[in-house]
C-alpha positions as CSV (number, residue, x, y, z in Angstrom):
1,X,0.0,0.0,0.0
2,X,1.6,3.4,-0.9
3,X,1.5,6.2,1.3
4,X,-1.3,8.6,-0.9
5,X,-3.2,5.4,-0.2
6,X,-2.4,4.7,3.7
7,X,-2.8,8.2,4.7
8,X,-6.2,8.5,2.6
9,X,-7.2,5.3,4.7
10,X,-6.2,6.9,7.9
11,X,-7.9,10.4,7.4
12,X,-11.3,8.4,6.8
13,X,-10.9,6.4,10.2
14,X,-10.7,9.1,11.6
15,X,-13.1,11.6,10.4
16,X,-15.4,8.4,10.7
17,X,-14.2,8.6,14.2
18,X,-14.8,12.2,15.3
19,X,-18.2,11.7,13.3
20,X,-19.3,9.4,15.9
21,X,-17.9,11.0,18.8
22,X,-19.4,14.2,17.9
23,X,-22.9,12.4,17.6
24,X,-22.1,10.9,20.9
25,X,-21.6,14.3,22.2
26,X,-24.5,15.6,21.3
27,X,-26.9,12.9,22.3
28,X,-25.3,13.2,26.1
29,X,-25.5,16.6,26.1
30,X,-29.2,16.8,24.7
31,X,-30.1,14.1,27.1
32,X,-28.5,15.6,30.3
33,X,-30.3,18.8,29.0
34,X,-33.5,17.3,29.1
35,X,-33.3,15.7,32.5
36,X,-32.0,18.7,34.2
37,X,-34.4,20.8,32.6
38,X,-37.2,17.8,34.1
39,X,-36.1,16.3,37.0
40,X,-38.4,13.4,38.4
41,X,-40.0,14.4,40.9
42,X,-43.5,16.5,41.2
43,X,-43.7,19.2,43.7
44,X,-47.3,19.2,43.4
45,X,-50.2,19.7,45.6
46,X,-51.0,21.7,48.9
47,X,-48.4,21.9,51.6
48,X,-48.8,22.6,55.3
49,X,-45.8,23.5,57.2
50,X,-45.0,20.9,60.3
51,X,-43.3,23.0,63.0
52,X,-42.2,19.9,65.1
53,X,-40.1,18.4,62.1
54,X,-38.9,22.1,61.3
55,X,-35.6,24.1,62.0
56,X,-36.7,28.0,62.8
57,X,-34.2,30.3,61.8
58,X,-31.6,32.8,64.2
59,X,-33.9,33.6,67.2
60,X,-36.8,31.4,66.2
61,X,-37.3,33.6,63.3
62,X,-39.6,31.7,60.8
63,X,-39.6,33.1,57.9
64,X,-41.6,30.3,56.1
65,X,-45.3,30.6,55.2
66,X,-47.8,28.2,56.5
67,X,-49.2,26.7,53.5
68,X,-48.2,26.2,50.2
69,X,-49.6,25.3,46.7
70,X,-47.5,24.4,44.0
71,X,-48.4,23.6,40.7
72,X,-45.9,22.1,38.1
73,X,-46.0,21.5,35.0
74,X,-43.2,20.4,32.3
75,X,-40.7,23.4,33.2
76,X,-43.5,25.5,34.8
77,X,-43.2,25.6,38.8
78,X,-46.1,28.2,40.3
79,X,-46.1,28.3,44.3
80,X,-48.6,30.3,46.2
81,X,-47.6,30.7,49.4
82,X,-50.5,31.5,52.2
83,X,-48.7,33.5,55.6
84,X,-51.2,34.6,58.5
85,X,-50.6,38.1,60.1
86,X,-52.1,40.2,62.4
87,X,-54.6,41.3,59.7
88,X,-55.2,38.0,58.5
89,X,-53.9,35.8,55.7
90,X,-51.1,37.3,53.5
91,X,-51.0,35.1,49.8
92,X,-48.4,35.9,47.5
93,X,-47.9,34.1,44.0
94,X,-44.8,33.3,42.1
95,X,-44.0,31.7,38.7
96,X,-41.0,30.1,38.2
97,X,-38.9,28.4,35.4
98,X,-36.5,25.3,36.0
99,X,-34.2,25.5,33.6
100,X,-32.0,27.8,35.5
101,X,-33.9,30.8,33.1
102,X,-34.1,34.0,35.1
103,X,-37.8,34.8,36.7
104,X,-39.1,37.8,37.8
105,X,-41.6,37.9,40.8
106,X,-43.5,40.8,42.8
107,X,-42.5,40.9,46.2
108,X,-43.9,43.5,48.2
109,X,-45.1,46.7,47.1
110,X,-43.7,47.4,43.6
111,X,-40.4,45.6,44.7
112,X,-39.4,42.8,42.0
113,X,-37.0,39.7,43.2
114,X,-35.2,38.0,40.4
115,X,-34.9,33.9,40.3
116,X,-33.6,31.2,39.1
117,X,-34.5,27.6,39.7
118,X,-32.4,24.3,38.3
119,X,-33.3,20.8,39.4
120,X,-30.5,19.8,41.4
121,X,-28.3,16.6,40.5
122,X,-30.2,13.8,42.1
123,X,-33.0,15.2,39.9
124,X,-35.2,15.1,42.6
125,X,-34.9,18.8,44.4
126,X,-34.9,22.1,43.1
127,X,-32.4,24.8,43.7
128,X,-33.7,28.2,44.0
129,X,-31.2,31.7,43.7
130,X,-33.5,34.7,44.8
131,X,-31.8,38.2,44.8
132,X,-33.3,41.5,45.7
133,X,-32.8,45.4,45.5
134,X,-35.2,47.7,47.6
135,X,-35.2,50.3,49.6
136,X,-36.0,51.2,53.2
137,X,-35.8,54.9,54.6
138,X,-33.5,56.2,51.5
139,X,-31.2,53.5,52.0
140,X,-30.8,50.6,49.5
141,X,-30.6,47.2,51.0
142,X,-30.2,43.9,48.7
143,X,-30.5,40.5,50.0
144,X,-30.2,37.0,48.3
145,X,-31.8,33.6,49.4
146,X,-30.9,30.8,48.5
147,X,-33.4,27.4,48.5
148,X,-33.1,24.0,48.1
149,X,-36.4,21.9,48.0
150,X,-36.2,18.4,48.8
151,X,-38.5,15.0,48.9
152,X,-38.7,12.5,50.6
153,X,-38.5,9.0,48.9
154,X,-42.9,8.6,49.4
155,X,-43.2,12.5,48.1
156,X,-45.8,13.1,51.2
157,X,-42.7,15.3,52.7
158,X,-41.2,18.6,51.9
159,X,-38.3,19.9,52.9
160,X,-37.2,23.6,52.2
161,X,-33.8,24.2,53.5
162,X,-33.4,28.1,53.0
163,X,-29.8,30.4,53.4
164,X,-31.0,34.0,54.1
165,X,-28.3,36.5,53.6
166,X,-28.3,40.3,54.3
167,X,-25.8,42.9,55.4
168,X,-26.6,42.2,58.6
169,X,-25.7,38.7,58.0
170,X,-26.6,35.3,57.1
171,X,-29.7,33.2,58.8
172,X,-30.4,29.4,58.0
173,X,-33.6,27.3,58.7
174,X,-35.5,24.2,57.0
175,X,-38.6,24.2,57.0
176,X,-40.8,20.7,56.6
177,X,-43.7,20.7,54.8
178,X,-46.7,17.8,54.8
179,X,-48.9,16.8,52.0
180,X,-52.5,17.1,52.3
């Protein structure tokens, strides 16, 4: 076989090669893609929040409403959150994405906190990056939370372990949730 001919052979293998490892490639990445973006479990239903299975935060500080509904949906995640305060019950909605996409929620007032929200390895909890810009007696404060959801193996438990920081520092508490 003459050279022309041997290096001719070779450039095919591999070309014929690379071809295959590209499509290789691409199906891994396309499937980790999808999975990530999916995750296997369903956060769905109404929530109530267990206070003996719960961790408050810094001095008993519960920053954690007392009910929750969620609503998912392919990449869709909507979570109304039902608090009780001295002039009754306060709800708030929020609409998030899970592909790590960045979501935009009312807080209070006119204030806006940005999100995002990726399903965590395991592909059965969600992790949640809040940040938010407001301002309190002309001076402008910014906080960021960050979330990670959990359930347990019989999806009847929830588990929101949440990282609360703020210039005055940082406060941690998990918060259980029950399925009704």
């Amino acid at each position: 076989m003459t050279k022309a001919a041997l290096y001719s052979r070779l450039k095919k293998t591999i070309q014929s090669n690379i071809s295959g490892l590209t499509f290789i490639m691409v199906l891994f990445c396309f499937s980790s893609n999808t999975y990530a973006q999916t995750g296997d479990a369903d956060f769905s239903g109404n929530w109530v929040f267990n206070q003996s299975k719960s961790t408050p935060g810094q001095g008993n500080l519960r920053m954690s409403p007392g009910k929750l509904v969620i609503t998912q949906s392919g990449t869709n995640l909507i979570v109304e959150r039902t608090s009780s305060g001295p002039n009754g019950d306060i709800v708030s909605n929020d609409k998030f994405i899970t592909d790590g996409s960045e979501c935009v929620n009312t807080m209070f007032g006119d204030n806006t906190r940005k999100s995002t929200v990726k399903w965590g390895s395991d592909g059965r909890s969600l992790l949640f990056s809040h940040y938010m810009k407001f301002e309190i007696q002309g001076e402008i404060r910014e906080m960021t939370t960050a979330e990670t959801w959990k359930l347990n193996e019989a999806n009847n438990t929830l588990s929101v372990e949440t990282t609360f920081s703020s210039p005055e520092g940082e406060v941690k508490s998990t918060n259980v949730y029950d399925k009704r």
